[in-house]
N, C-alpha and C positions, 0 to 999 in steps of 0.2 A: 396480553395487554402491552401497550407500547406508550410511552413519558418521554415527554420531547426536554430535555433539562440544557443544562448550562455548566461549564465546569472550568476550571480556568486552568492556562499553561503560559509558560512565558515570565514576561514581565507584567502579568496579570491580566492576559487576555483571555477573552471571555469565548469560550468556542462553544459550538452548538452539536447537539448531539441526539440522540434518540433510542432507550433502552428501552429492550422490549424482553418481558419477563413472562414465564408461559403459566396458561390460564388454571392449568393441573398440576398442584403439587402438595405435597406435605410440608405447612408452614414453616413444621419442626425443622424443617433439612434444607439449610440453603443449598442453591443448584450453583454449581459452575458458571463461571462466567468468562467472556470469552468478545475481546475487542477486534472488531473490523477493520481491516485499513486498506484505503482502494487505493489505485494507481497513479500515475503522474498527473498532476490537475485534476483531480476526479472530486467528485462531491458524493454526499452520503447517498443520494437519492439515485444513486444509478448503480445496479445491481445489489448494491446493500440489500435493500429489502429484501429480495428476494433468497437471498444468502441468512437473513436475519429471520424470514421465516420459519426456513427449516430446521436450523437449529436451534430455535425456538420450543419447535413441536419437538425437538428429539431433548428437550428439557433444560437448553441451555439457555440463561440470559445474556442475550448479545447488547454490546455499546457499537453503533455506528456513529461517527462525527464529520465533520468538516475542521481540517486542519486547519492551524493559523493563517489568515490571509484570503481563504476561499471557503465562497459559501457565505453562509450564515455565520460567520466566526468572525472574528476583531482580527486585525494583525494587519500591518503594511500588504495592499491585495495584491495576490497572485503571487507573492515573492515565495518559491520556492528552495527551502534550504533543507537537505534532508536531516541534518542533526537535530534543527529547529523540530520537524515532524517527529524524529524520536522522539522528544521530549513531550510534545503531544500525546504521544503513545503512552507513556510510560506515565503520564500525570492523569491518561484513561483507564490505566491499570488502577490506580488508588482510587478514583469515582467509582469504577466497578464494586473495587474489596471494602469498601464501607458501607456499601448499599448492604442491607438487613437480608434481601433475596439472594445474595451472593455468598459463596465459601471463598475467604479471602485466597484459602490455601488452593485454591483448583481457578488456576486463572491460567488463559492459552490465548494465542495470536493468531485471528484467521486472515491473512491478507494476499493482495493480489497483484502481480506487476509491478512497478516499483513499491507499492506496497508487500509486496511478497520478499523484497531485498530488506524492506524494513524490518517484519517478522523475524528476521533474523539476526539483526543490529540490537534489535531491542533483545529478544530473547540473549542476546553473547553479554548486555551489559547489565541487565536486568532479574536477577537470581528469582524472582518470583514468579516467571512463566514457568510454565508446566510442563507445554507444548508449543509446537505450532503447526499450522500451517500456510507452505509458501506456494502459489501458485503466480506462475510463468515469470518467476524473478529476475532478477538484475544480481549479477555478482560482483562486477567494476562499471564505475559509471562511467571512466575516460574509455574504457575500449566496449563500452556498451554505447556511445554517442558516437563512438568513431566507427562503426561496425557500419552504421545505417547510412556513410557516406562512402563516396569515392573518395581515393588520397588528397585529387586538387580538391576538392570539395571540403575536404578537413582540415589541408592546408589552410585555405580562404577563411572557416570559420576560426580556425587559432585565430587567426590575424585581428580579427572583429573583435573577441573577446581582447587582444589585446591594446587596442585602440579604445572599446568599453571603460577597461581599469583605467586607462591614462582620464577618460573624461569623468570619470567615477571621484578622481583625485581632484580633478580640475572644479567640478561642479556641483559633484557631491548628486548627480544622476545618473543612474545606468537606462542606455537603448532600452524601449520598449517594443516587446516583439509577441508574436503571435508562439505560444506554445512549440506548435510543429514548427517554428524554427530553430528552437533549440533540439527539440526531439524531433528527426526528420521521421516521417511516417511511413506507413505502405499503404495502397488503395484501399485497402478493407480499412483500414485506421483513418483517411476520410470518408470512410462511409460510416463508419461510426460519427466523427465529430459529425456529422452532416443530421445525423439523427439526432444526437444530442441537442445541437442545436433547435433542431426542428421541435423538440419536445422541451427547451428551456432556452428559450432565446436569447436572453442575457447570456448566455455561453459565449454565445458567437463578440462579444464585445471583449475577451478575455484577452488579457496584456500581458506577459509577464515580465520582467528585467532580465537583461542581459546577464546580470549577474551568477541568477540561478545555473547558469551551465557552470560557471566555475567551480559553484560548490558542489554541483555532481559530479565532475571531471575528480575532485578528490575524495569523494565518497565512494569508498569498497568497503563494502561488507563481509566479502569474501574472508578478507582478513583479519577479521574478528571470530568468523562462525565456529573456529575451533573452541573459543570460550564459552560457548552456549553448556547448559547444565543438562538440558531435554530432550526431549524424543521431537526429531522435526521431521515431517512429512513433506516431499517437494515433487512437486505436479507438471508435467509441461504439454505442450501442442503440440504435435509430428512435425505441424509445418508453419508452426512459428517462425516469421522473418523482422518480426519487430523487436523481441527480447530472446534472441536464438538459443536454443536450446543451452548451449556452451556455456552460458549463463547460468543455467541452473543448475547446469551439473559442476559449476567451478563451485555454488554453495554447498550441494552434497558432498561433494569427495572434502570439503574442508569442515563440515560439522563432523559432531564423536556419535558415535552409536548412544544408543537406538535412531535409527533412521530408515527411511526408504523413500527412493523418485520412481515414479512411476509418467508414463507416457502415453495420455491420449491418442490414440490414432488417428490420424486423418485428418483433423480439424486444425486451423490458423490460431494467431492470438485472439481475434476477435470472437470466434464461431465459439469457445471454451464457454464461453459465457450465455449461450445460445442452448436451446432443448434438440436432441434429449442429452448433449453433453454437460449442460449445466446440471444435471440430476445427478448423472456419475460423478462429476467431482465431486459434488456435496455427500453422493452416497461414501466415497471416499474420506472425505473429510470426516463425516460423521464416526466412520469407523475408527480410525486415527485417534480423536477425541473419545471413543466410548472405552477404547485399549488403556491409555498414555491418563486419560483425564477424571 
């Protein structure tokens, strides 16, 4: 069964969300509950479901949302702040542990790409995750944005961002820009946005402010993951070039046992998401959560 509800973070914004609770259970025993969180600009409607399916059937109640600002949620749009979205996270940890179908105490983080950096923020400040898991994460956002350029290419963007803050102070507006130019892409990464588009058009009208990169340039998570209390799971692509591996293994080696990354063969960041490797990670994940949850 899936309940599209409403739950608020922030300064009272109202984000949209969608809990899906599985059809077979014994009323007596609430199930586990376990929040989604997709990647950079992502909205719930793209690969959630499918991610919320499964663990659905393997008897977990999944929360996917739209962060503040995108989607169906309230909040200044498109502005990207990733502490803002912990907070999201961690105010869909408590919608979760109040719902009657949920055990407050067995609550875990399944997210993905920069959502997967998040999973792991949240779990280091968060003492109520259980678990998580991170799939094809971010570890530093300043050398995860600089990775995807050449030097003068990095050079040039410093320069913008800091010409942005001067007219940020001036006008109290930051440059409005298209996502992939704060996040430079690879070809598969427009051929995704290209689908995306093609199946929700309003994508393609997406703005975000200049500003957002500043606040990822100082978002590491890395350097929190030793705080984490949990068993975290972290997953990567062979041939990932949009969040390179280096990434996710700067979160493993800095989370505490229990742990384990394991490594897709052969597949890109985009393809992970795609059959039959979308099966493995979730048969992965599933396991992770049936051990830890």
């Amino acid at each position: 069964m899936e309940e599209k509800i409403r739950y608020y973070s922030g300064p009272g914004y109202s984000l949209s969300a969608v809990i899906s609770i599985p059809d077979l259970r014994d009323a007596s025993e609430p199930c586990p509950g376990i929040i989604l969180c997709q990647g950079y600009a992502g909205l719930k409607e793209a690969l959630m479901p499918a991610v919320a399916a499964r663990l659905t059937a393997e008897g977990y109640v999944t929360l996917r949302f739209d962060y503040r600002g995108f989607g169906e949620s309230e909040g200044p749009r498109h502005r990207l702040i990733p502490l803002e979205q912990i907070e999201d996270i961690r105010n869909g940890l408590t919608c979760l542990g109040v719902r009657d179908e949920v055990d407050p105490d067995r609550l875990a983080i399944w997210g993905t790409s920069f959502g997967g950096a998040h999973a792991t923020y949240a779990a280091a400040v968060d003492d109520r995750v259980r678990c998580i898991v991170s799939v094809v994460g971010v570890g530093d956002g300043e050398r995860w944005l600089r990775c995807l350029r050449r030097e003068w290419e990095w050079q040039a963007f410093l320069q913008e961002l800091d010409e942005d803050r001067d007219q940020r102070v001036l006008s109290g507006q930051s440059r409005r820009v298209h996502p992939y130019h704060i996040m430079e892409t690879t070809p598969e990464g427009w051929e995704f946005w290209k689908e995306t588009v093609a199946a929700n058009p309003e994508r393609g009208e997406v703005e975000m402010p200049l500003e957002c990169a500043d606040s990822i340039i100082e978002y590491k998570p890395e350097t929190v993951a030793h705080e984490m209390e949990c068993p975290a799971l972290y997953v990567s692509a062979e041939l990932d070039t949009l969040t390179p591996l280096d990434e996710q293994v700067s979160l493993y080696e800095e989370s505490p046992e229990p742990k384990s990354y394991v490594v897709i063969p052969d597949v890109n960041h985009h393809d992970i998401y795609k059959e039959p490797h979308l099966t493995q990670l979730l048969d992965l994940s599933v396991d992770w959560f049936k051990e830890y949850l």
